[in-house]
C-alpha positions, 0 to 999 in steps of 0.5 A: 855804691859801697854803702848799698851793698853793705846795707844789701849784705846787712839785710840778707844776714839779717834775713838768716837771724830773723829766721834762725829766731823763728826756728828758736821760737818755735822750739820754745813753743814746743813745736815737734822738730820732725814729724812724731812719726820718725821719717823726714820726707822731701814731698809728702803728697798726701792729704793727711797728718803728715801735712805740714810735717816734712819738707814739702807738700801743696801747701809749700806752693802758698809759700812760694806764692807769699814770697812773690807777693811780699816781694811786690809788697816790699818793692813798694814799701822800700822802693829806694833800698837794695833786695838785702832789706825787703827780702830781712822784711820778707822773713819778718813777716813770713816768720811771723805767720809761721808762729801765729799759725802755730799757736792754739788760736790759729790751730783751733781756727783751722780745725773748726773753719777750714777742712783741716780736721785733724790739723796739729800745727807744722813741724819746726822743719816744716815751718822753716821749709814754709820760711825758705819757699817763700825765700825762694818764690821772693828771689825768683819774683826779683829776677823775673819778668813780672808777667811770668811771676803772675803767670806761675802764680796763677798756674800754681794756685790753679794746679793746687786748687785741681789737686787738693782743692784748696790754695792760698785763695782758699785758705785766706777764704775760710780762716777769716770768712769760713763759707759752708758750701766751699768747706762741703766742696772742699771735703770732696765727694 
């Protein structure tokens, strides 16, 4: 019992320096800490630059949605080991999107296949914000039925795909086999 809580505890502190990494990182990649235009929003609503800039915005959903699909995953993967060292996986990996999907390559990918136009990669604040929803939507899937995990899973892809159309589903769609149709629907009328 004592040796699974020390593992337990080892893997959230190895959590926190998986992310603190990605935040060094980052930082070294040159990434902006804050959005160039000198504010800090909370929720930044708008489809536009300001996308993947502040806190919060859509995309901060797939974020969440990656948390409880890493939690499943890991819950396979470590079926025997405490929460501490699937969520140290979790971070790993979420980490590891966040400094593929910010450099020139993914950028790129996003400006040409997806309706991302003018996409300039995420903020360091917005890119530890992605690490920490998806933190959250990991826990949140440890504690609740699984039922109701699928359930406001579903209902946030949904919500996202009505109000900005475009998700996680979506977003997967169009970086690995981008659809002409789905992009012209995607830029709206």
């Amino acid at each position: 019992m004592r040796h699974r809580q020390r593992t337990n505890r080892r893997g959230f502190i190895a959590a926190a320096l998986i992310a603190l990494a990605a935040c060094i990182i980052l930082f070294l990649m040159h990434r902006p800490p804050i959005c160039t235009c000198g504010r800090i929003e909370l929720w930044h609503a708008a489809l536009d630059s300001g996308n993947s800039q502040h806190i919060a915005d859509w995309y901060s959903l797939s974020h969440i949605i990656h948390g409880f699909l890493f939690y499943a995953g890991a819950r396979v993967i470590l079926r025997h080991r405490p929460l501490g060292p699937r969520l140290a996986l979790s971070v790993l990996i979420e980490s590891a999107w966040e400094l593929l999907e910010n450099s020139p390559i993914i950028i790129d990918r996003y400006r040409t296949a997806t309706i991302a136009l003018g996409y300039s990669g995420d903020t360091i604040l917005n890119s530890m914000s992605d690490i920490g929803m998806m933190t959250l939507g990991f826990l949140f899937a440890a504690r609740a039925p699984v039922r109701v995990t699928v359930a406001l899973a579903i209902t946030m892809e949904l919500l996202a795909l009505s109000v900005i159309r475009d998700n996680l589903t979506l977003n997967v769609l169009m970086l690995t086999w981008p659809i002409d149709a789905v992009r012209d629907w995607q830029a709206g009328p």
